[in-house]
LUMMAR-854733 format. One record per residue (C-alpha): x, y, z; residue number from 1. Coordinates in steps of 0.1 Angstrom, whole numbers. Example, Ala and Ser with C-alpha at 12.3 -4.5 7.8 and 13.67 -1.06 7.14 Angstrom:
BEGIN
123/-45/78/1;
137/-11/71/2;
END
This chain:
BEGIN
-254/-100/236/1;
-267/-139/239/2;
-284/-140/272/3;
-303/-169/261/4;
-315/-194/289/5;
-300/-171/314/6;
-321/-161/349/7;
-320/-129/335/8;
-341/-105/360/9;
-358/-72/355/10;
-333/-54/376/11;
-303/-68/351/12;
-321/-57/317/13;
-329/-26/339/14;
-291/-20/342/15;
-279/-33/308/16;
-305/-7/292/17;
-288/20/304/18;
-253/6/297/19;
-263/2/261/20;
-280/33/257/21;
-250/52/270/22;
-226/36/241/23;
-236/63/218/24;
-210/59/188/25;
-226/21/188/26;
-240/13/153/27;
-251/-22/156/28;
-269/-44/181/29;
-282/-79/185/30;
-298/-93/212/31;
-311/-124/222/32;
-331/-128/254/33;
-345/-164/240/34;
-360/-186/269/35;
-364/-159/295/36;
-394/-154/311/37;
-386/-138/341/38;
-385/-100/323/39;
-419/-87/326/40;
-436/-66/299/41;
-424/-34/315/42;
-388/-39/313/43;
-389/-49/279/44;
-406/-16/269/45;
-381/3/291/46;
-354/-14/272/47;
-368/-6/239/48;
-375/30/245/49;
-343/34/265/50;
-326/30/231/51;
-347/55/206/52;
-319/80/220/53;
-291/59/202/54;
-285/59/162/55;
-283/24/147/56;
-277/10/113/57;
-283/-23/125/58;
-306/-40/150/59;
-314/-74/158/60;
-338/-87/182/61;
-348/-124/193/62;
-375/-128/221/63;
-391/-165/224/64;
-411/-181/255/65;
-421/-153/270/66;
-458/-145/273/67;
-455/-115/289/68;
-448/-99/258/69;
-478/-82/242/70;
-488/-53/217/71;
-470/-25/246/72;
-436/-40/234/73;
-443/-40/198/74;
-455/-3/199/75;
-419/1/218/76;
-401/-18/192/77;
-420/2/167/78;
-415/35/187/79;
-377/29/183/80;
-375/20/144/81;
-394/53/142/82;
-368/71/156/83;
-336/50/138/84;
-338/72/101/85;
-302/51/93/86;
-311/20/98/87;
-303/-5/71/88;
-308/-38/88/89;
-334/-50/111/90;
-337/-84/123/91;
-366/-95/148/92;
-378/-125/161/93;
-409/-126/185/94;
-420/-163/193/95;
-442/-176/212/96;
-452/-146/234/97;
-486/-130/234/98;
-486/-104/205/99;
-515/-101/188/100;
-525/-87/150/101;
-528/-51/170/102;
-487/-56/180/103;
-482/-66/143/104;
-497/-39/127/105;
-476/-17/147/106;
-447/-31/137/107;
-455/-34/100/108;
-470/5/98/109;
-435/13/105/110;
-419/-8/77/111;
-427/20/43/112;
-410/45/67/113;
-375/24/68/114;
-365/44/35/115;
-326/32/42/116;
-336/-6/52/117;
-318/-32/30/118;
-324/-61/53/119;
-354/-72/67/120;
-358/-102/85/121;
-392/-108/106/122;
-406/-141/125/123;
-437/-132/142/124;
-457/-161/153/125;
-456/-195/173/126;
END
């Protein structure tokens, strides 16, 4: 899904957060919500833990200019690679938001439990 530069709203990722987590034979995911900065921190959380219920092998990620995004999404986003045993490719991007060294660490205490992960690809920063 490329919803980059889009007026993306709460209510929308709201909606598309339960369409997504109601695909349940979907494997692989990418999204990129680049340039929005009308979701608040909420929604992105809602979105992350919305799919913990799913079973991915892959899972890609790219949030940029949005700094409403802070250490609750990156204990979401870790919250959901704990609960993905299979997956063998994550792929996250966080630019240019508000995360911290707490929201990194959370991320990055979950990495040694990715026992299947071949691919890693991580840009944290500005």
């Amino acid at each position: 899904l490329h919803l980059e530069q889009t007026k993306l709203t709460d209510l929308g990722l709201s909606h598309l957060s339960k369409s997504i987590s109601g695909l349940k034979q979907l494997k692989s995911l990418n999204i990129n919500l680049n340039n929005i900065s009308t979701i608040a921190e909420d929604s992105f959380c809602i979105l992350f833990q919305s799919l913990s219920s799913s079973s991915f092998s892959e899972l890609t990620f790219y949030v940029t200019k949005n700094h409403t995004i802070g250490d609750r999404v990156a204990k979401s986003i870790a919250d959901l690679v704990r609960s993905q045993p299979q997956l063998s490719k994550f792929h996250l991007s966080i630019r240019e938001t508000s995360l911290t060294d707490q929201g990194v660490f959370e991320i990055a205490s979950e990495l040694p439990r990715m026992t299947e992960l071949k691919h890693l690809y991580l840009s944290l920063g500005k």
